[in-house]
Phi, psi and omega in degrees: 000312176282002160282300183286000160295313181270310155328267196325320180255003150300306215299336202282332171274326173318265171346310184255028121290327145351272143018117160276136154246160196248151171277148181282132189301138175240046206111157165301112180274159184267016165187160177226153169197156168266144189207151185274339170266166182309153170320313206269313187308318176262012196266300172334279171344281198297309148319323202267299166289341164257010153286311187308330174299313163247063218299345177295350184267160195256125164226128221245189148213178181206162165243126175251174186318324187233029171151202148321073224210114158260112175218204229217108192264026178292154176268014195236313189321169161258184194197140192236156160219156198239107179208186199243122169205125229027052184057039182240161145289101171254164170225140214245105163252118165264111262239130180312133194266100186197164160239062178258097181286340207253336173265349187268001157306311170294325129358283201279312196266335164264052119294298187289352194280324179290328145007302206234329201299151152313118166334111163099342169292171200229090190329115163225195210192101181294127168254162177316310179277032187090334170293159150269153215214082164297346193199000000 
């Protein structure tokens, strides 16, 4: 009896590593995407990069039961929650609450950049007179 007791709960832990979970709702996000690259990779990603917009801002990521979660610890901020479903990344973006166009421009595109990006690369923007326009 206590051998099939421990069978029923390895197969039953098994089974639910398996298991995609969805993050729990905190709101509507204001956009969602998808990516080929990993959860964790893009929760990093994200943090790392809208701290580069601002290095004054404290911006962390954390793993949770069912993924990722990159925010901002501004009462304002933006926030991502990052998790695997059908084997994609999706991402849940919550956008900052300001009415700062530049940051939330700045936001937005290194939110999209961690999407598609290369390790260690950096989003930029060539200008017509030739310079890089990192942020």
């Amino acid at each position: 009896m206590f051998k099939k007791i421990i069978a029923i709960s390895l197969l039953t832990l098994t089974g639910c590593s398996a298991l995609e979970m969805t993050p729990p709702s905190h709101g509507t996000p204001d956009a969602v995407f998808t990516s080929e690259t990993s959860p964790k990779y893009v929760a990093v990603c994200l943090s790392s990069q809208w701290h580069n917009y601002d290095p004054m801002m404290p911006y962390a990521f954390e793993e949770k039961y069912w993924g990722y979660r990159a925010f901002n610890n501004m009462p304002n901020g933006e926030s991502a929650d990052v998790y695997t479903k059908n084997g994609r990344s999706v991402i849940n973006y919550y956008a900052p609450k300001t009415n700062n166009k530049e940051w939330i421009a700045a936001s937005e595109k290194a939110t999209k950049f961690c999407l598609t990006a290369n390790y260690h690369a950096a989003p930029q923007e060539k200008r017509a007179d030739g310079q890089v326009k990192l942020w």
